[in-house]
C-alpha positions in Angstrom: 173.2 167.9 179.3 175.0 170.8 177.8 177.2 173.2 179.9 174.5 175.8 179.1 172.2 173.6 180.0 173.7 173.1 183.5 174.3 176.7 184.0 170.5 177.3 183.4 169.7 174.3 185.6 171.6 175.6 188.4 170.1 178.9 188.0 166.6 177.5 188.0 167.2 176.8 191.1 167.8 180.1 191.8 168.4 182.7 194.8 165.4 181.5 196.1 166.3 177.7 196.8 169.7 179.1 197.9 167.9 182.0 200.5 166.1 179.0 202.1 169.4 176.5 202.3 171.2 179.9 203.5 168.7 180.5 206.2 168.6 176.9 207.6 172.7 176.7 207.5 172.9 179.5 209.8 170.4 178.9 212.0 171.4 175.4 212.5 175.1 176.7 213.4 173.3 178.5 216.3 171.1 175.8 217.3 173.9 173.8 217.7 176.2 176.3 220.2 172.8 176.8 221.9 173.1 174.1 224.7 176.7 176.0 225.6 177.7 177.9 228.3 179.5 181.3 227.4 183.0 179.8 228.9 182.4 177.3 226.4 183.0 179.1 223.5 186.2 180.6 223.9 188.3 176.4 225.1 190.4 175.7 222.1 192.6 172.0 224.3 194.5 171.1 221.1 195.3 172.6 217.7 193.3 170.6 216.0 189.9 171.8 218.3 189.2 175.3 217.8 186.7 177.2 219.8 182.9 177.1 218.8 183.1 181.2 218.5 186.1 181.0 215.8 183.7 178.6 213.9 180.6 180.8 213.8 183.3 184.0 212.8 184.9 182.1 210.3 181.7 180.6 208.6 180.5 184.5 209.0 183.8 185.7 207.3 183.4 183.2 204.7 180.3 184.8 203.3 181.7 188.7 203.5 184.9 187.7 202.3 183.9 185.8 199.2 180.3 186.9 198.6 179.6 190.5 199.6 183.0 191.8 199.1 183.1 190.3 195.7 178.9 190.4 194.7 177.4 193.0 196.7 178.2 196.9 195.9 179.3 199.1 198.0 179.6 196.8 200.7 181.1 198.5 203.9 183.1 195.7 206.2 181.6 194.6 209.9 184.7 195.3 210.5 188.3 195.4 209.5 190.1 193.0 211.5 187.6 190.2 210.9 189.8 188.5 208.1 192.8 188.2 210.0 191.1 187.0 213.0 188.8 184.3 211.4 191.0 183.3 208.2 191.7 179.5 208.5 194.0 178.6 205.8 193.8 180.9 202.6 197.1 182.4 202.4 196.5 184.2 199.1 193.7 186.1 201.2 196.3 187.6 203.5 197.5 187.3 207.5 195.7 185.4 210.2 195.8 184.6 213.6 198.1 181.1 214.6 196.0 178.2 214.7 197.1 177.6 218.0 196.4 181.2 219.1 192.6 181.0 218.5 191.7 180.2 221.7 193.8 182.5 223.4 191.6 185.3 222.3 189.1 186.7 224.7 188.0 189.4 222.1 186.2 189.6 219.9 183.3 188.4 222.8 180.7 185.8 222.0 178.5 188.7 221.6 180.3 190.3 219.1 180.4 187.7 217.1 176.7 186.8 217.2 176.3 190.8 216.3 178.8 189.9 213.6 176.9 186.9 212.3 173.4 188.7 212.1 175.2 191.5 210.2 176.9 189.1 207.4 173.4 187.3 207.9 170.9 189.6 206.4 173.6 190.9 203.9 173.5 187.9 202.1 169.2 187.6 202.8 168.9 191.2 201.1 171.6 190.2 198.7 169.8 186.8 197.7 166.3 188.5 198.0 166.7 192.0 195.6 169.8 191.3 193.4 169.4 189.2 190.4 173.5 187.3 190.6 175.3 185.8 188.5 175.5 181.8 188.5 179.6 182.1 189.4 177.8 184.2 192.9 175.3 181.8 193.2 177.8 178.7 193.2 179.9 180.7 195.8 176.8 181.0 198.0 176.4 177.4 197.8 180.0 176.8 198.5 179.7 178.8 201.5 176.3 177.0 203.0 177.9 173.8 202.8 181.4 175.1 203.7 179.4 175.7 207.2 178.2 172.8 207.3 181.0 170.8 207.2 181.6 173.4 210.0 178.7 172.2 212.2 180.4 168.8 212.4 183.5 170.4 213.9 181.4 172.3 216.3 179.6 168.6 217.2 183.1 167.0 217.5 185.2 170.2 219.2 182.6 170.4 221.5 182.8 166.9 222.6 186.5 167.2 222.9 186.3 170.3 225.3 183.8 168.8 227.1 185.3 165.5 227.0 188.3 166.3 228.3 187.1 167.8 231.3 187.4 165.7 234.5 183.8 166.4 235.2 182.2 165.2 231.8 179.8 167.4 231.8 176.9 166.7 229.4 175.9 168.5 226.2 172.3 167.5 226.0 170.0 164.5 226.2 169.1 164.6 222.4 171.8 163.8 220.3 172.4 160.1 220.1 175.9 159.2 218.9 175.6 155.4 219.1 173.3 154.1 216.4 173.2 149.7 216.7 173.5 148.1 213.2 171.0 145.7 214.3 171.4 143.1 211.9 173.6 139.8 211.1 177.1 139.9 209.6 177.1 139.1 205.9 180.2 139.5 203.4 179.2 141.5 200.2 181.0 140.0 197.0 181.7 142.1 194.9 182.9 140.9 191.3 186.2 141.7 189.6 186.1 144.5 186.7 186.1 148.3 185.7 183.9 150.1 187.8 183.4 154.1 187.2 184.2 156.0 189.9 183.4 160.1 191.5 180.6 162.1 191.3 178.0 162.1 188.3 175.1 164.4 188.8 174.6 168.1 188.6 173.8 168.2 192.7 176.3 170.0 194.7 179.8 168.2 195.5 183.4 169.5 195.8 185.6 169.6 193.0 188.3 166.7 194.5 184.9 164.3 194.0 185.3 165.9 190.2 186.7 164.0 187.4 184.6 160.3 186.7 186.9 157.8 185.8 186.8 154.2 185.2 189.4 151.4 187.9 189.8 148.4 187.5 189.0 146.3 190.9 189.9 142.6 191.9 187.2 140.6 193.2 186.4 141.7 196.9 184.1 140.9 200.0 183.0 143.7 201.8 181.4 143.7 205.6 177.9 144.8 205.4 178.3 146.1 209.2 181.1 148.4 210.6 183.1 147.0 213.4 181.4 147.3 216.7 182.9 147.9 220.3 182.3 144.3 221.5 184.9 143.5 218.7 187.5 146.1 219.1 187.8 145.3 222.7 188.6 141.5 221.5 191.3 142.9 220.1 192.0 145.1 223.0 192.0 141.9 225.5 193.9 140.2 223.1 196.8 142.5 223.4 196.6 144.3 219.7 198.7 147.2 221.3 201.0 145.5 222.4 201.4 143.7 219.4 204.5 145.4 217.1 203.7 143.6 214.3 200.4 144.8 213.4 201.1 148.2 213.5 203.0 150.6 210.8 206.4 151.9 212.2 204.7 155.3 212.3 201.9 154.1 213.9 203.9 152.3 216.7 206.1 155.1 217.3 202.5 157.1 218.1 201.6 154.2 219.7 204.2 154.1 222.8 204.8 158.3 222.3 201.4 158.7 223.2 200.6 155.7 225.7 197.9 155.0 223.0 195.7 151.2 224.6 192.1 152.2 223.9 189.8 154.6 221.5 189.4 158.0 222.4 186.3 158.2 225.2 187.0 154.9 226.8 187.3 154.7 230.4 187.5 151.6 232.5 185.9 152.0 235.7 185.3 149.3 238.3 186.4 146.6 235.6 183.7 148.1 233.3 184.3 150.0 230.2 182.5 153.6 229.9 182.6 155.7 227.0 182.2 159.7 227.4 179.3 160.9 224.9 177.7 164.1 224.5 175.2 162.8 227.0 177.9 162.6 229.1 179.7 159.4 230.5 177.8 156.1 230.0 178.4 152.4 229.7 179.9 151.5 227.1 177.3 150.0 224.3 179.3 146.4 222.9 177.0 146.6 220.2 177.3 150.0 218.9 179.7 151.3 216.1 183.5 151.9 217.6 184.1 155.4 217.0 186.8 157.8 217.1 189.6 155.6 216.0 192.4 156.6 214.3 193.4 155.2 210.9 196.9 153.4 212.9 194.1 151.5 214.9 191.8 150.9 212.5 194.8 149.2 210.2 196.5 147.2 213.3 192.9 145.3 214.0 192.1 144.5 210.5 195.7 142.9 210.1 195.0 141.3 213.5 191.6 139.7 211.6 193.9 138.6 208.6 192.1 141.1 206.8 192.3 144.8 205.0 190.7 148.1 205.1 188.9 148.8 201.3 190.3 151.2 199.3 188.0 154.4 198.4 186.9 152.5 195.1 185.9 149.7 196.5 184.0 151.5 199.2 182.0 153.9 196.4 181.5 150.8 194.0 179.8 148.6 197.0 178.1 151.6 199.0 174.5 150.7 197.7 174.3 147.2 199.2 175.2 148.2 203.0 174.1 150.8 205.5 176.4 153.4 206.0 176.4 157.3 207.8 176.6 157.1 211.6 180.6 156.6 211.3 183.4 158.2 208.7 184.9 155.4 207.5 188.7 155.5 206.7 190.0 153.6 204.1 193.3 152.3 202.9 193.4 155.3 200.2 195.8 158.3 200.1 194.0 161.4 199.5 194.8 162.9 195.8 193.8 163.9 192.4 191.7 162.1 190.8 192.5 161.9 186.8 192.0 165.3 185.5 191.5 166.9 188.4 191.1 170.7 188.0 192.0 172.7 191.0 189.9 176.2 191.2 191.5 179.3 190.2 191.3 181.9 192.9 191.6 181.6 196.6 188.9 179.2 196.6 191.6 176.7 195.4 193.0 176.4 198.6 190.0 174.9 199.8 190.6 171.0 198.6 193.9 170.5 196.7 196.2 171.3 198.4 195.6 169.2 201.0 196.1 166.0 198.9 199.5 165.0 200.5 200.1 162.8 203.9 196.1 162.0 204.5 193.7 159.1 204.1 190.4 158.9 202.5 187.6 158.5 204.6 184.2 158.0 202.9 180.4 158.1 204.2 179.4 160.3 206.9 178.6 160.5 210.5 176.0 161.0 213.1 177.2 164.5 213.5 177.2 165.1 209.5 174.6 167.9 208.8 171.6 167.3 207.1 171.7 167.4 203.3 175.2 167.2 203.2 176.2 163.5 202.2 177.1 161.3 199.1 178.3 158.4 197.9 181.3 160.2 196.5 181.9 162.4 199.4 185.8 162.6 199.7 186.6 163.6 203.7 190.4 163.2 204.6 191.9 163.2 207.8 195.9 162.9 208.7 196.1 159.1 209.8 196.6 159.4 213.7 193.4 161.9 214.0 190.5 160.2 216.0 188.4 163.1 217.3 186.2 162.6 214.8 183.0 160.4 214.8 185.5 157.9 212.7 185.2 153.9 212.5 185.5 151.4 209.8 184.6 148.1 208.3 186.9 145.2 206.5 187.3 143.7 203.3 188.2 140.0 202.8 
C-alpha cells in the first residue's frame, strides 16, 4: 500500500470512527474514578503514583493543548494555568508543577476538573462532528485517545497503591478481578534458530518506538507457555532467593537490603498464611494465580535461581502466537531503545517515546488493567527495573 494510500485509509476511517473511540475513552476514564471517594483523588504516596485528579487534567490538557489549540479556531483556553498544572513531561511545552508536588495541590478541586473535562470534552465532539480535519489532526486525536488510555492503567494501578497502602485496605469494588488462573499444564515452546522480522506491520494504530520492521537473527529457544505463578515464587521465597547474593545484580542487591525488599509488593503473611492486598481488598493469596507486581531485580534473581533466563523482547514477539498472554506485563531481558531506523517525531510530541530509551527494560504484552482496544503483539511498555506497582510478572526461557 502507497503512502497515499495509507493516508486515504486512515481518513476513511474518518472523524466519525475517531468521535466514537473519543467518546468511549473519556467516559471510561470516569467510570473508572467512579467507585472513589473525593479524598481519594487528591493521595499522591510516592513520585511515581500521582493522584487520579492529575490524570483526568492531564488527559484533559492533552487534547486542548495539542488538538484545539493547534486544530480548532479561535479556541479560547478553560483556563490559563491548566498547562502548567497538568504538563507531565514536555519541556518544549513550557513550566509545570514538580512531579512530586502533584498531590500537594488541593486546587484546582475535583469539581473543577470534571467541569474542565466536559469543557475539553465537547470541544473535541463539535470539533470531530462539524470540521472536516486534516489527517495530521486526525492522527493527534488518536494519539490523544490512546495516550488516555494508557492513562486508565495508571489510574487502575495508582489507585491500588493509595489504597493499598493504607493500613485499613479498603476495597475498590467487587468487579475487577486481578487474578486470572492459567489453567492449563506447563509445556516448553521451541522455538527454531533463524531471522525472524520483528515490530509492527499493519496500518492499525501503534507508537512510533514499535516503528521500524527489521529482521534478528535468534538462537534456538524454549519458551514457558505459562507465566510464573505465586505457588512458584514463594518456592523461591522459602528457599531463601533474597537472601541469596548471588542471584541478584549488584544494583539489584543494593535495593534489595536498602529497601528490606523479601516478598512482591501486596503480600502479607498473616497467621502463617500469605494474603495478598487486591482491589477487592485483602484476600488469601491464590498459589495458582499469575505473581504480579514484581520488579525486573526479582523477576531476574528467580530465573537464575531456576538455571534459567528471562527472553529478550524478540524472542517474546517472535513466540507470542503459541501462548496466552495479557493479564500480566511481562519484563524482559531487553533494554529499551531504538529500533533500526527509528524516527523520533518532530514537535513536542517527540517527547512522548524517545527519549526515554535509556536505563529501562522492555516489558511486552499487557495486563488485566490494560484498556480495551489497546494491546499488540508489538506493544513496547518500559519501566525502570526496580518498578513493581505495576500489574508486572514474567515467564522463562530455557
Amino acid at each position: 500500500m502507497s503512502d497515499t494510500q495509507k493516508c486515504h485509509s486512515f481518513f476513511m476511517l474518518s472523524q466519525d470512527h475517531l468521535l466514537q473511540l473519543f467518546k468511549e475513552t473519556r467516559a471510561d476514564s470516569e467510570m473508572i474514578c467512579s467507585f472513589l471517594e473525593t479524598e481519594d483523588y487528591v493521595v499522591q504516596p510516592i513520585v511515581d503514583v500521582s493522584p487520579p485528579k492529575w490524570h483526568l487534567g492531564h488527559t484533559t490538557w492533552f487534547f486542548e493543548e495539542f488538538v484545539l489549540k493547534e486544530y480548532s479556531k479561535d479556541h479560547k483556553l478553560f483556563d490559563q494555568n491548566t498547562a502548567y498544572v497538568f504538563n507531565s513531561y514536555y519541556e518544549s511545552v513550557g513550566d509545570k508543577v514538580i512531579r512530586t508536588n502533584r498531590g500537594n495541590l488541593s486546587r484546582p478541586t475535583v469539581a473543577w476538573i470534571y467541569e474542565f473535562r466536559r469543557y475539553v470534552t465537547n470541544k473535541i465532539i463539535d470539533l470531530l462532528t462539524n470540521e472536516k480535519l486534516s489527517n495530521k489532526a486526525l492522527e493527534v486525536v488518536e494519539i490523544g485517545c490512546h495516550h488516555e488510555k494508557q492513562h486508565q492503567e495508571l489510574l487502575y494501578t495508582d489507585i491500588k497503591y493509595i489504597l493499598g497502602n493504607n493500613p485499613l485496605f479498603p476495597k475498590y469494588n467487587n468487579e475487577f478481578e486481578e487474578n486470572p488462573v492459567q489453567d492449563f499444564e506447563r509445556k516448553w515452546i521451541d522455538i527454531t534458530e533463524g531471522i525472524y522480522e520483528i515490530g509492527h506491520k499493519s496500518d492499525d494504530f501503534c507508537y512510533d518506538n514499535e516503528k521500524g520492521v527489521h529482521k534478528t537473527y535468534l538462537c534456538d529457544f524454549s519458551i514457558s507457555n505459562k507465566l510464573v505463578t505465586n505457588k512458584e515464587y514463594i518456592e523461591f521465597i522459602n528457599a531463601g532467593g533474597y537472601e541469596d547474593v548471588l542471584l541478584w545484580h549488584a544494583e539489584a542487591w543494593d535495593w534489595v537490603n536498602e529497601n528490606k525488599i523479601d516478598k512482591p509488593s501486596y503480600w502479607h503473611k498473616i497467621d502463617g498464611e500469605w494474603y495478598q492486598y487486591t482491589l477487592q481488598g485483602l484476600v488469601k493469596l491464590d498459589p495458582e494465580a499469575p505473581v504480579t507486581h514484581i520488579s525486573y531485580y526479582e523477576a531476574f534473581a528467580y530465573a537464575q535461581w531456576k538455571g534459567m533466563r528471562l527472553p529478550t523482547e524478540e524472542e517474546w514477539e517472535t513466540a507470542q502466537d503459541k501462548f496466552e498472554w495479557g493479564s500480566r506485563w511481562e519484563w524482559t531481558e531487553s533494554a529499551y531503545s531504538p529500533y533500526p531506523n527509528y524516527h523520533k517525531p518532530d514537535g513536542a510530541l517527540g517527547e512522548y517515546n524517545g527519549k526515554f530509551m535509556v536505563n529501562q527494560k522492555v516489558l511486552r504484552g499487557a495486563s488485566v488493567a490494560t484498556s480495551r482496544d489497546h494491546t499488540r503483539p508489538t506493544y513496547r511498555n518500559f519501566f525502570h527495573p526496580q518498578l513493581r506497582w505495576q500489574f508486572t510478572g514474567f515467564r522463562l526461557v530455557k
